[in-house]
N, C-alpha and C positions, 0 to 999 in steps of 0.2 A: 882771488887770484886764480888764473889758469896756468895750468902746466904744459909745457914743450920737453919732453925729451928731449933734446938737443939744446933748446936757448936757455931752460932753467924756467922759474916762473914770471908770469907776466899779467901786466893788468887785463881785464878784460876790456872788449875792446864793441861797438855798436856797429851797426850794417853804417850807417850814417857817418860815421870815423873812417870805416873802410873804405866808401867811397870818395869822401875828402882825401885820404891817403893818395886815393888812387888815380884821381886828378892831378894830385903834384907831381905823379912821374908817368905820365900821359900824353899827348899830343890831344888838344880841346878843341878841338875843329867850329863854328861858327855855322850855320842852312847856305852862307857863303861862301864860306868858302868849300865845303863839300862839294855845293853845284861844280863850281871853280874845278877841283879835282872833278870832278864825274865829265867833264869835258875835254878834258885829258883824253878821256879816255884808257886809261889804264892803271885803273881803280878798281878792285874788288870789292863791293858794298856787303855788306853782309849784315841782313836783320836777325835781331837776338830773341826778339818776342816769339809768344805760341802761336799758332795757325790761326785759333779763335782771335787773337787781336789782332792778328794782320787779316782776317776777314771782315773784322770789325771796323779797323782803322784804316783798313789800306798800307798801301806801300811804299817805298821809295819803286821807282820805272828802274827794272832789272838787278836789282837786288837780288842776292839769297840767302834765303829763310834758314836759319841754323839758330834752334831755340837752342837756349841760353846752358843750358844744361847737356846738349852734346858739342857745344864748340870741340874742347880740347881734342876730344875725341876722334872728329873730324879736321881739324887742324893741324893733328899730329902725323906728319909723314911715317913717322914710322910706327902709327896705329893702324890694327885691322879694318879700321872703321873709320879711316882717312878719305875723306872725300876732294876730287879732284880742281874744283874748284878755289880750294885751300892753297897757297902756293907762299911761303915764307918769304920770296924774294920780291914779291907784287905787293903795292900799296894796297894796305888792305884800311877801310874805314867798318865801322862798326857803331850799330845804334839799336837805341831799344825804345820805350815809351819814350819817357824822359831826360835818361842819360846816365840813370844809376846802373844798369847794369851792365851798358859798356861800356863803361868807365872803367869798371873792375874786370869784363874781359879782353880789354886792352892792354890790361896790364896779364892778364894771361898769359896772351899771344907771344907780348914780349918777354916773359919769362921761358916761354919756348922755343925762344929764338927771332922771331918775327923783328925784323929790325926796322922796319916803316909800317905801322901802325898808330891807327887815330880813332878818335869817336866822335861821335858828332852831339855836345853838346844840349841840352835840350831834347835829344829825340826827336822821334815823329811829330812830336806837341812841335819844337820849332820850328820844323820845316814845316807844317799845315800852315801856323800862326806868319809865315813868309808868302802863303801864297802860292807854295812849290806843287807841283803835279805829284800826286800819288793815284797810284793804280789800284782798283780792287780784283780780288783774282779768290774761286774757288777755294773752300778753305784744302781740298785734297789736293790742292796744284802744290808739288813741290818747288817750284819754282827755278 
């Protein structure tokens, strides 16, 4: 058993569990319906992978790169280290490889308030495996 200070003790719990969790209070977007939003047009994509996979794998076309490990950071209005492209009020989607990690930083977002937020299912794997256009860009392009 693990301990919370505040909840008391608890089972331990698997990356695997978490991300199941994290799917049931999510928004699971589809390579379709993504495109769908991205022709909106007023859609902030935002890739979760490091530099080296997105130089490796490519992209989603005008995405930004915010490895998985500074979202909040930059997401957070009212951190030092809020970048401007972050905007709580704008449909923000999110993806990563596959779909496990933003999964779970959709549920981030949302616990910081983000109140239209989604992830795209699958990852980069199911947008490739659709056929969708990804871009390859320097790995030192911040994007």
């Amino acid at each position: 058993m693990v301990g919370n200070p505040r909840k008391g003790p608890t089972m331990a719990t698997s990356v695997t569990d978490m991300i199941a969790h994290a799917r049931t209070q999510v928004r699971n977007l589809s390579a379709a319906e993504v495109t769908a939003a991205l022709e909106s047009g007023t859609v902030t994509m935002i890739d979760l992978r490091e530099p080296g996979e997105v130089t490796r794998d490519g992209g989603i076309p005008g995405a930004v790169l915010a490895p998985r490990g500074m979202l909040e950071f930059w997401a957070d209005p009212a951190s030092p280290y809020h970048r401007p492209e972050f905007d709580p009020a704008v449909t923000t989607v999110l993806y990563c490889a596959s779909g496990g990690r933003s999964a779970l930083a959709a549920l981030a977002l949302q616990e910081l308030g983000y109140t239209d937020v989604a992830h795209l299912d699958g990852g980069i794997k199911a947008w490739k495996e659709r056929g969708l256009p990804v871009t390859f860009q320097a790995e030192d392009d911040p994007r």
